[in-house]
C-alpha positions in Angstrom: 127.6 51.3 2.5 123.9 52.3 1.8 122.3 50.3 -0.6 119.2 51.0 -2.8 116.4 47.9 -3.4 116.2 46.6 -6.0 113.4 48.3 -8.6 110.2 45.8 -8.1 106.9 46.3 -11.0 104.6 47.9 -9.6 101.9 45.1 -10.6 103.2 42.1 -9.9 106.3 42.8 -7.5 108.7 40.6 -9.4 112.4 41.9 -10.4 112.8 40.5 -13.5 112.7 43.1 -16.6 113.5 42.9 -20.4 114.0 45.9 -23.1 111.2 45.7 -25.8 110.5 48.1 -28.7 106.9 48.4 -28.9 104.7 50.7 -31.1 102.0 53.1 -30.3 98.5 53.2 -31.9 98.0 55.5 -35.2 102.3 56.4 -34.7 104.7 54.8 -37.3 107.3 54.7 -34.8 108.6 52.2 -32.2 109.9 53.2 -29.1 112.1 51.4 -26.4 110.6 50.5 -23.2 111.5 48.3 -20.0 108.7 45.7 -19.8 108.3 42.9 -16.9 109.3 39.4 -18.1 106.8 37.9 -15.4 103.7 40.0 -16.2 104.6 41.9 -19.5 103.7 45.4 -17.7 105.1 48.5 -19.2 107.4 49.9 -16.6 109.2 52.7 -18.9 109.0 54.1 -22.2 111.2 56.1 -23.9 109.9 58.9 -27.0 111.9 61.4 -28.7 111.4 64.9 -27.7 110.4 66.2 -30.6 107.5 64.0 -31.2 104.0 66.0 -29.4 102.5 63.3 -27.2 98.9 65.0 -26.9 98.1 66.6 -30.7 95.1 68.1 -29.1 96.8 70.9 -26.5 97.7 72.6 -30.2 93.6 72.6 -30.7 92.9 72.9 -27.5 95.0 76.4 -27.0 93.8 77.9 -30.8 
């Protein structure tokens, strides 16, 4: 049997995560998002599809 490791934060190499819903600047919506309990790094954050995480490629492209 082949085993993976075990997923380490990439800042502070411990293996101890929680889930957290945190908020983004100027967006009124929270997101979920695996944080380290040891450093409080942002490992992974989840967002809707639907929501346009760079507003300027629109300008940018006009």
């Amino acid at each position: 049997m082949i085993r993976a490791p075990a997923p380490k934060c990439g800042f502070c190499g411990k293996l101890q995560f929680r889930l957290q819903s945190l908020s983004v600047v100027n967006c009124p919506h929270s997101f979920p998002a695996i944080v380290c309990s040891h450093c409080d790094a942002v490992v992974a954050m989840a967002a809707p599809q639907s929501l346009q995480l760079n507003p300027l490629s629109a300008e940018n492209e006009a």
